[in-house]
C-alpha positions in Angstrom: -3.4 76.8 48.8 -0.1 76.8 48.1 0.9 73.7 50.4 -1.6 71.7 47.8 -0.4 73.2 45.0 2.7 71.8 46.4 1.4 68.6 47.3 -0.4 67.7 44.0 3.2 69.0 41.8 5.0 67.0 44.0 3.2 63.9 44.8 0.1 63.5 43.1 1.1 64.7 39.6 4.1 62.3 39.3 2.4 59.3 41.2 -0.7 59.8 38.7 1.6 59.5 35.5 2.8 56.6 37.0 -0.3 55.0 37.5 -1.4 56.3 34.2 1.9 54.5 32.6 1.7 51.3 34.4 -2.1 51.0 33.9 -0.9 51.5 29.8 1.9 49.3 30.4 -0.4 46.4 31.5 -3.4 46.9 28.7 -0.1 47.0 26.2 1.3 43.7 27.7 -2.1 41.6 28.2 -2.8 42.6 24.6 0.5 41.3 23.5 0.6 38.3 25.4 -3.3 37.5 24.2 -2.1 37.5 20.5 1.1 36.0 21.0 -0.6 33.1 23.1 -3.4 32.9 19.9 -0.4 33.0 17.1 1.3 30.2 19.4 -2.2 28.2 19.2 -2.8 28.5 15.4 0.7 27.2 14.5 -0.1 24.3 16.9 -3.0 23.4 15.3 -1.5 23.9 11.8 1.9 21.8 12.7 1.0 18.0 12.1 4.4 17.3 14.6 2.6 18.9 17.6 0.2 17.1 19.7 -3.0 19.0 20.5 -2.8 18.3 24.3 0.4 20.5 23.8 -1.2 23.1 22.1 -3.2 24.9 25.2 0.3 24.6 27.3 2.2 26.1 25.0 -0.3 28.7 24.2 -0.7 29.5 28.2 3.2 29.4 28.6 4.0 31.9 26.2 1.0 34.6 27.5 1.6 33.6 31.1 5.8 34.6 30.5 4.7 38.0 28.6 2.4 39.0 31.6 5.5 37.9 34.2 7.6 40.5 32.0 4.7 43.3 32.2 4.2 42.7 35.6 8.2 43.5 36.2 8.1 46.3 33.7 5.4 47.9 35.7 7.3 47.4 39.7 10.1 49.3 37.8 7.9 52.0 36.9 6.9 52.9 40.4 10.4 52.4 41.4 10.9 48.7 43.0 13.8 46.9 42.6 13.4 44.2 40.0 16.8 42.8 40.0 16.5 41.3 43.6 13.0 40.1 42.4 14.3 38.5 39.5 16.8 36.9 41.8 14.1 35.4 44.4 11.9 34.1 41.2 15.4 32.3 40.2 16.2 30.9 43.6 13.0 29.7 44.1 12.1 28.3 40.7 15.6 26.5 41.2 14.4 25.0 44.5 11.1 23.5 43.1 13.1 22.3 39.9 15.2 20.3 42.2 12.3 18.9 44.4 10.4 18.4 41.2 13.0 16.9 39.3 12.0 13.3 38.5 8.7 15.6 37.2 10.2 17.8 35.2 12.2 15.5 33.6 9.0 13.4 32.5 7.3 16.7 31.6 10.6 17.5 29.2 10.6 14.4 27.9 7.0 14.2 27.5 6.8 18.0 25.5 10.1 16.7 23.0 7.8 13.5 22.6 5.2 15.3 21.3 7.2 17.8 19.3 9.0 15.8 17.5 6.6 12.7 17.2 8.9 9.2 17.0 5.5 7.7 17.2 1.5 8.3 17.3 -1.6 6.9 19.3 -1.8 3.7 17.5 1.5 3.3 16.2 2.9 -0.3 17.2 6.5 -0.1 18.5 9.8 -1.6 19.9 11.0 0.5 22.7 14.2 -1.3 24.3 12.6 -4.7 24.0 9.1 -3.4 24.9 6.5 -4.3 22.1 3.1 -2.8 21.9 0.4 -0.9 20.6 1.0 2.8 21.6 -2.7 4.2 23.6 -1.8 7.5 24.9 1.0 9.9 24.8 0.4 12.0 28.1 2.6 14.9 29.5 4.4 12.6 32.3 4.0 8.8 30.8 2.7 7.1 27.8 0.7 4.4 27.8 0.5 1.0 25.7 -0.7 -2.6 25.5 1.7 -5.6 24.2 1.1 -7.7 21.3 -0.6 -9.8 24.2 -3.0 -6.9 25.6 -0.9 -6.6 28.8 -1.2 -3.2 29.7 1.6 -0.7 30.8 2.6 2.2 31.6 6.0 3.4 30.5 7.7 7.3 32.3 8.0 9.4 29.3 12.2 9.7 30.4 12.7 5.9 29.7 11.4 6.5 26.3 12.8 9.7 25.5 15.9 8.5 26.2 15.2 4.8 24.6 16.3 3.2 20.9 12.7 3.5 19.5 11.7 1.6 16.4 8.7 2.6 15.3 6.8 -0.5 12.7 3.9 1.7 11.1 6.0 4.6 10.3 6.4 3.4 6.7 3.9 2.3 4.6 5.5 -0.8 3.4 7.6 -3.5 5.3 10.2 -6.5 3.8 8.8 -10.3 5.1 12.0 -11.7 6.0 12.0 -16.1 5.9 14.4 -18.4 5.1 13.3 -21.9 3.7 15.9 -24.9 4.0 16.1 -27.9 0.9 17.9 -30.7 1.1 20.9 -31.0 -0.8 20.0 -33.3 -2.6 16.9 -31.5 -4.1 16.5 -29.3 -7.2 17.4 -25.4 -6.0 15.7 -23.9 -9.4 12.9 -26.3 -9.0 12.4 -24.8 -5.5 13.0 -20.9 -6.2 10.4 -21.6 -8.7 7.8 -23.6 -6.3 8.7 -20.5 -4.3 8.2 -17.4 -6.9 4.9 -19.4 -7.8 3.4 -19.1 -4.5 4.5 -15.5 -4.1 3.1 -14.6 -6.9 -0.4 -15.9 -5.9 -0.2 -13.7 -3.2 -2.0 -10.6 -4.1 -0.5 -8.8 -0.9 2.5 -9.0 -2.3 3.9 -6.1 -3.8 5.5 -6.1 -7.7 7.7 -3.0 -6.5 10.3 -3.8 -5.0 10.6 -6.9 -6.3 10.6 -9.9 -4.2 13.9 -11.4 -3.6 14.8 -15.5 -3.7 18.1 -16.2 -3.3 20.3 -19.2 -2.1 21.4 -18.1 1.3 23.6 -20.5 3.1 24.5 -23.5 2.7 24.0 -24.5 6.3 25.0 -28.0 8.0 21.9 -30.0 7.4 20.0 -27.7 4.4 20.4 -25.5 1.4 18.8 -22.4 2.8 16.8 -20.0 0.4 16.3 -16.3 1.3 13.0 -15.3 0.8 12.0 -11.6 1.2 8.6 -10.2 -0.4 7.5 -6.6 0.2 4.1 -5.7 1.6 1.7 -3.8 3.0 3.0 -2.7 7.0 -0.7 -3.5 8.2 -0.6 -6.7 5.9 2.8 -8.2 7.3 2.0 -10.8 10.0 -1.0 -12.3 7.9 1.2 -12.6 4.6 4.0 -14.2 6.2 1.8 -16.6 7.9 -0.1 -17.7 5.1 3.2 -17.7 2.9 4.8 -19.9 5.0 2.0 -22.4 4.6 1.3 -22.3 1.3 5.0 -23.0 0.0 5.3 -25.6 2.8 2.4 -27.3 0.8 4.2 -26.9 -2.5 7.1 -28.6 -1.4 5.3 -31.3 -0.2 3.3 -31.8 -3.5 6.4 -31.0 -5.9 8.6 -33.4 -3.8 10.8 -31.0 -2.2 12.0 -31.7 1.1 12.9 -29.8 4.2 15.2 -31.6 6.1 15.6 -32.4 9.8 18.6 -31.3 11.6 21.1 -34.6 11.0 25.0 -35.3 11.8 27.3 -37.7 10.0 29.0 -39.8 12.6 32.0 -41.8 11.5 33.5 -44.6 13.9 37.3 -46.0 13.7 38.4 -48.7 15.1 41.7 -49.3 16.2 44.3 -51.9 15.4 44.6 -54.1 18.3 47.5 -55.8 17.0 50.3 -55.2 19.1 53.2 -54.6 17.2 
């Protein structure tokens, strides 16, 4: 009897508590991690910056570290060494970084794409030269179509790392054109030809005001700066149907747009020999 007693004060007593501990230990750190990973998920889905394919990741990340640090917690409560653990996690997630790392870069760039948000699905965009419609914003690539529904697929780390410019950002966008008169012509009679026909325009906005201005005076033209304000989704039409109208006005007012020329003057020498 007294070599049980022994036994159980020795071994089974202390070995219990630990059980009972680490079992605590894990209820404690699966209940922590389950309502950090559901506060993570509600400010995802509150935040308008943060995609919702990032959301469940996040969400998953955050429980699935908390339950990594519970699992430790509870090796050291039985005794195990957790520094040399530690280390092995290290060393090996250091060897999959590095055979991953074209990946993981995408993946980076992908989650700092969708947490800060230089563009949305939809959003029509210049990245380095590359013009499109944005279609999909995915973990490793984004996908888009051109102005000419050509189709690509662009690595999340070319954009990330890109000069973006993004045209639907902003609500409203300046119609830059430039209309050249001949010097001879009347410039108030034009700005006014020209201020008539944006004016008809009802896509063009009264606020800012549009702007007509003389230019340059170029080599063959008096060129007028002409810069209305409009809608962003109303741009491309407006200009286009601009253009034409005031190229009609001129016609019927009697303002011309000249054709590149070049005055060529011709000496001719003495041939007198002196």
């Amino acid at each position: 009897m007294e070599n049980i007693e022994e036994i159980v004060a020795e071994v089974v007593v202390p070995y219990g508590f630990n059980i009972i501990g680490a079992i605590v230990i894990l209820i404690i750190g699966w209940l922590i991690a389950s309502w950090a990973s559901k506060r993570v998920r509600k400010a995802c889905e509150k935040s308008e910056r943060i995609d919702k394919t990032l959301t469940p990741i996040l969400a998953q990340t955050v429980k699935v570290l908390i339950m990594i640090a519970t699992v430790i917690a509870v090796l050291n409560r039985f005794g195990v060494e957790t520094t040399s653990l530690v280390a092995l996690l290290g060393v090996a997630g250091l060897a999959i970084g590095l055979a991953l790392q074209g990946s993981l870069s995408n993946f980076s760039a992908g989650v700092m794409l969708m947490l800060f948000r230089p563009f949305n699905v939809g959003d029509a965009v210049n990245i380095s030269g590359v013009m499109g419609v944005v279609d999909e914003i995915g973990l490793f690539s984004t996908k888009m179509h051109t102005f000419d529904n050509i189709f690509m697929v662009i690595p999340n780390t070319n954009i990330w790392g890109a000069n973006i410019s993004n045209f639907s950002t902003n609500p409203t966008r300046r119609v830059d054109m430039v209309f050249g008169i001949s010097y001879t012509d009347d410039i108030n009679k034009a700005m006014k030809i020209i201020r008539e026909a944006l004016a008809a325009d009802e896509r063009v906005l009264k606020d800012p005001e549009p702007l007509v201005a003389v230019g340059e005076l170029g080599d063959s033209s008096v060129d007028l700066f002409v810069r209305p304000w409009v809608k962003a989704s109303e741009l491309w039409p407006t200009r286009f149907a601009l253009i034409k109208d005031i190229k009609e006005r001129f016609d019927k007012e009697g303002i011309t747009i000249p054709f590149p020329q070049r005055d060529i003057h011709f000496f001719q020498a003495d041939k007198e020999q002196k």
